[in-house]
N, C-alpha and C positions, 0 to 999 in steps of 0.2 A: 520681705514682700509676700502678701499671702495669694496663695493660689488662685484659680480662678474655680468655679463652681464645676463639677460634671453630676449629671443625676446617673444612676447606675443599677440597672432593673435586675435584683438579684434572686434569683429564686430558692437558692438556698444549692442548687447541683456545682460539680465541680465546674463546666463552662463559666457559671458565671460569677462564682469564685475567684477562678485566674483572670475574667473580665476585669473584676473590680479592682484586683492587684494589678491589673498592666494602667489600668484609670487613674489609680492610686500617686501613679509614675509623675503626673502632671497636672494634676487636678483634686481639689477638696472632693470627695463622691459623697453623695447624697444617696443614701440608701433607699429603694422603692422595692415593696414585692406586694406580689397580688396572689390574694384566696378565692379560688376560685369554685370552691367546692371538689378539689379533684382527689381524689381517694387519699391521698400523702400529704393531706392538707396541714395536720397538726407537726406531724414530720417536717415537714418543710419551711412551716413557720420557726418551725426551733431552730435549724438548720441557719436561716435567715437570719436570726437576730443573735445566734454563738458568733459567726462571720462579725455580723457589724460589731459585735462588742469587740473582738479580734481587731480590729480595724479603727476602733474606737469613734464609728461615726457616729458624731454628733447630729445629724439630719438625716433621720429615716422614719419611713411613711408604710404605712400596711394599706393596701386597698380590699376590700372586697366587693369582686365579680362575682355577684348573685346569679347574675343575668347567664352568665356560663354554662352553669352547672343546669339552670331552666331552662335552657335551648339544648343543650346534650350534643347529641352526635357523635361521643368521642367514649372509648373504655374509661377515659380517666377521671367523668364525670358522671359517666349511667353506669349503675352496676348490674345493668340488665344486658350488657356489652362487655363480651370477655376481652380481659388482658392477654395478648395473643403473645407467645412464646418468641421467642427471638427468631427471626429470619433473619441475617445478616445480608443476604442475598437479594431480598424483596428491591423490588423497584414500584412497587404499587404504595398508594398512602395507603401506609398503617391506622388501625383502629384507634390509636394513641392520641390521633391528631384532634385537636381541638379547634373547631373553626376559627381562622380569624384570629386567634388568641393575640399572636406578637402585634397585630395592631392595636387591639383594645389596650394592652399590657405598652403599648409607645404612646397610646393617646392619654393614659394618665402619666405618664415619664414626662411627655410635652407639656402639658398642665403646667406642672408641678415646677419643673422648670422653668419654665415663663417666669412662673409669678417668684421662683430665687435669684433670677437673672442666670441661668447656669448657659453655659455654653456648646453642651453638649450635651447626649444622653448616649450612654454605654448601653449595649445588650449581648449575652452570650451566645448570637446564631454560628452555628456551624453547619456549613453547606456542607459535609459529609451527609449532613441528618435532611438535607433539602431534597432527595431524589422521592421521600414523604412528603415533605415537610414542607408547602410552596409559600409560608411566609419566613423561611431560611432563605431563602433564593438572596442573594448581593441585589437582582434589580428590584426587589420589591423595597429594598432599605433605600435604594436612591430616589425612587417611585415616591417613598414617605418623606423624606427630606424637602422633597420640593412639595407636596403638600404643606409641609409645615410653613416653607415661607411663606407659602399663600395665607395660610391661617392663622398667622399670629400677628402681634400687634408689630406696629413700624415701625424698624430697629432691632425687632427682635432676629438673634440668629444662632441657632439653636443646630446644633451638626449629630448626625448620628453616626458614631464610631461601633463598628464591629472590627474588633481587633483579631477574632481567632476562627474569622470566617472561612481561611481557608487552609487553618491547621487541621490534622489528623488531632483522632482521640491520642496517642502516643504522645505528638508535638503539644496536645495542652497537658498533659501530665507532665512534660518534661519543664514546659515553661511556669509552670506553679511550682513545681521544684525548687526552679531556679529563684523566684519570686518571693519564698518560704510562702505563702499561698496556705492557708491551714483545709487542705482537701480531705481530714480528719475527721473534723467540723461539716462536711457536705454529706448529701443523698442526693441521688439520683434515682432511686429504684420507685415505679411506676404503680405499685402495688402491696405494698406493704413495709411495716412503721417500725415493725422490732428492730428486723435484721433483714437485709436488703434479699429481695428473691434470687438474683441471680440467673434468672432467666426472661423475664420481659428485655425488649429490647435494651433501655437506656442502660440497664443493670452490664445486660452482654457488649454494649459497645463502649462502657467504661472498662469493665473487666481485660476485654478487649486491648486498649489503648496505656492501659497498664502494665499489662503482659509486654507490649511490644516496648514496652519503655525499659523494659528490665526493671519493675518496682512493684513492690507488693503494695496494692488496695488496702489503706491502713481500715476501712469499714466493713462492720461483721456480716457476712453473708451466709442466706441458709445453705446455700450450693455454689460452688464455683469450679462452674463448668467451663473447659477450654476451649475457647471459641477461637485462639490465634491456628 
């Protein structure tokens, strides 16, 4: 009996990596990632399409968000806005944040879906990263859910799964472990293509999450400062 469809919004980072392996579990996933203009852009497309061949999915979609990077606001897309060094401690939104993003990024997932019949659409938010990050928040995912029933056709029912919304960065390295999860194959670093900085934030709260895991970061970094 073949699986049911999930579309699964991959961006090429560990989060959504282990998303797509825990999606994997129950569901054919349909690969989606979006270019948005954001500094790690060719990076992260590579990153994206090693995973699906990993995976071997047969359905996956590249979007580009033009409109992103020409509206700005964010370091990740103006490079007139510096990449601010890790504060682990911040409770203010980061420069990193990109307006809006995870809804643009669910409103082509919902699309796309409709029209496969899929049942669901994965994305990798982690409310650790939300106290920045206000489309991480669990009520904004429920918030969009029910929009979608409102906006799709009749009969459609389309669920949005966050599986590691409220794992620690440690508890998703442990669970891609366990998953064989190829987090080899990922980036997450905000700022640069070679070899990951190692000090913008996502770089420090992978590092982070690795450290506490007891497992070394199998990706090359230019520094790897101890932030446990």
């Amino acid at each position: 009996m073949s699986k049911e469809i999930a579309v699964v919004a991959v961006s090429g980072g560990m989060d959504s990596c282990v998303t797509a392996a825990i999606a994997g579990l129950e569901y054919e996933p349909a690969f989606i990632h979006t270019n948005y203009g954001q500094r790690t852009e060719n990076r992260e497309l590579k990153a994206f399409n090693n995973i699906a061949d990993f995976y071997k999915a047969d359905k996956r979609l590249v979007i580009d968000f033009t409109h992103l990077a020409k509206i700005g606001g964010s370091s990740l897309t103006d490079k007139n806005i510096e990449v601010t060094k890790a504060d682990l401690d911040n409770k203010e939104i980061p420069s990193s944040y990109v307006p809006f993003r995870n809804a643009n990024i669910l409103a082509a997932a919902v699309s796309w879906a409709e029209v496969l019949g899929a049942k669901a659409v994965f994305i990798g938010a982690v409310y650790e990263d939300s106290s920045g990050y206000p489309d991480c928040r669990p009520e904004f995912f429920s918030a969009y859910e029910k929009m979608i029933d409102l906006g799709t056709k009749p009969g459609t029912s389309i669920k949005i799964v966050t599986p590691i919304i409220h794992m620690s960065k440690s508890q998703i390295v442990k669970k891609g472990i366990e998953l064989n999860a190829p987090l080899n194959l990922t980036w997450s670093c905000y700022q640069s293509e070679d070899e990951a900085c190692g000090v913008c934030d996502s770089c420090a709260l992978r590092l982070r999450g690795f450290h506490a895991a007891g497992v070394e970061d199998p990706i090359p970094y230019k520094v790897r400062p101890d932030y446990f």
